[in-house]
N, C-alpha and C positions, 0 to 999 in steps of 0.2 A: 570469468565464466564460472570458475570452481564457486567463487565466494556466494554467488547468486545463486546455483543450485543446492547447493549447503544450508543458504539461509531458509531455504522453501522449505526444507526436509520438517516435521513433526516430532520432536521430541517426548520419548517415554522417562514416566519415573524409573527410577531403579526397581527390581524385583523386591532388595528388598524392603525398599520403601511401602510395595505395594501387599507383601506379605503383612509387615508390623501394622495395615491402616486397613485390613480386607475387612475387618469386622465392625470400622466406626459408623455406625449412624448417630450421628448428632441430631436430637429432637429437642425444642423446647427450650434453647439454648439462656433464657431468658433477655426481658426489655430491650430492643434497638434503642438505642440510646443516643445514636450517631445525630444530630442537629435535631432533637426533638426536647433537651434536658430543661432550657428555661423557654422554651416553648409552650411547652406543655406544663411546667411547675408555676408560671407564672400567669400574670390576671392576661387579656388583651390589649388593656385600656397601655399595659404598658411598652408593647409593639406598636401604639398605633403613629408615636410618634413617628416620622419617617428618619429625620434627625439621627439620632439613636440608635436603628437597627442596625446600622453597620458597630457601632460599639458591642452593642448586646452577640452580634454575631462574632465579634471577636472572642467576647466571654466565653462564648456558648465552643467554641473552635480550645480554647484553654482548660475549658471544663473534660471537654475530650480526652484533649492529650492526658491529662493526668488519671483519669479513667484508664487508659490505653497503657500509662505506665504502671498504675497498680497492678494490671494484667498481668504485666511482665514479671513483675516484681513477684507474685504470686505463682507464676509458672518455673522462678528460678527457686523456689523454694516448696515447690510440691513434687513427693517423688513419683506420683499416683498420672502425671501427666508426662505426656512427652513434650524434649524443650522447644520440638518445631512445629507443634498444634498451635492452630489458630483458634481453636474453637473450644473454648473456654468464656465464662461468663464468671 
């Protein structure tokens, strides 16, 4: 009965998580990039195969992650960001 009342409960951040992050507005963050890269960089003619699109979606899914790793890679090495912002471009 604990574990089910417990679960229900709403969890706050820390204070002082919410001290260090009261002033972020992130605007403008630039490009969504997340399944748009060879979408959009590329003709139609070359989706239309249907064959294909599951390969091309795998690209498109590898082309991410490493976007996603730069990210990282960039946040471990900037002292200007915090290491647990998502929100970076």
């Amino acid at each position: 009965m604990a574990n089910i009342r417990r679960s229900s409960w709403t969890v706050r951040s820390s204070y002082l998580n919410q001290t260090k992050h009261q002033n972020d507005m992130f605007i403008n963050l630039g490009y969504d990039y997340t399944g748009n890269i060879l979408r959009n960089g590329t003709s139609d003619e070359l989706w239309a195969n249907p064959l294909q699109i599951s390969m091309y979606s795998k690209l498109e899914g590898m082309l991410t992650f490493c976007l996603e790793q730069a990210k990282m890679i960039k946040k471990t090495f900037s002292f200007a960001h915090d290491k647990n912002s998502l929100n970076i471009s």
